[in-house]
N, C-alpha and C positions, 0 to 999 in steps of 0.2 A: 344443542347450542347454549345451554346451562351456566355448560362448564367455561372457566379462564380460554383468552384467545391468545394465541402468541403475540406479543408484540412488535414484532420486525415487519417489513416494509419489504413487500416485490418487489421484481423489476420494473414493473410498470407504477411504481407509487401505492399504489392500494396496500392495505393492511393483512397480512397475510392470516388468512380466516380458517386455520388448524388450529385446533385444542392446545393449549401447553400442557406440557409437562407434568408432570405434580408436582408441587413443590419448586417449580421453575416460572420462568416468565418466556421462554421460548418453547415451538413445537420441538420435535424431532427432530425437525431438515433444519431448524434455524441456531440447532447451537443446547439443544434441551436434551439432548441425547448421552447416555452415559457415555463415558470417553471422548466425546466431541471436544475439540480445541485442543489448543498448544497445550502442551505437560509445563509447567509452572517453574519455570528458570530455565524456558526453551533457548539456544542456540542453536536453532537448526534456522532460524531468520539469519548467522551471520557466518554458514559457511563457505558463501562464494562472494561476502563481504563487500559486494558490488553497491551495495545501499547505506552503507555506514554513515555516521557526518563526514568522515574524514575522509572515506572514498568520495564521497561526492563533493566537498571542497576541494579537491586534488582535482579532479574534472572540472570544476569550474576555473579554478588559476590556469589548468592548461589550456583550456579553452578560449578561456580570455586571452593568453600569451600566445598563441595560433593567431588571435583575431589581429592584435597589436601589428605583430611580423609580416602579415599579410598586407597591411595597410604601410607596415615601412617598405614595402618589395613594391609597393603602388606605388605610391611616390617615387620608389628609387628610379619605375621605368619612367614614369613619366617624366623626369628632369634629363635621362639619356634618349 
């Protein structure tokens, strides 16, 4: 119990109570592990580009423009 504790957070909130690394501030499991994490200028976050700003701006305009037509199709029945 000496030694440095990881720093990262369980699921349940508690401090997660495995040794880090050497030279690291996480265990093993939390990211202290060689090779662990994205390789550094990853694109592999933007191959099915579903998350981008601009994919997600585009869903929200059409969304919005769904919501609009919906509400003018309201109205149109209810005046016939």
């Amino acid at each position: 119990m000496a030694s440095a504790r990881c720093g990262a957070k369980t699921r349940s909130g508690t401090p997660c109570r495995s040794p880090a690394v050497r030279e690291k501030e996480r265990c093993r499991m939390h990211g202290g592990a060689k090779g662990s994490g994205a390789p550094i200028g990853n694109q592999n976050a933007l191959t099915n580009e579903l998350y981008t700003r601009e994919a997600i701006a585009r869903r929200r305009a059409f969304n919005q423009m769904l919501r609009e037509m919906h509400e003018h199709l309201r109205d149109f029945d209810e005046k016939t």
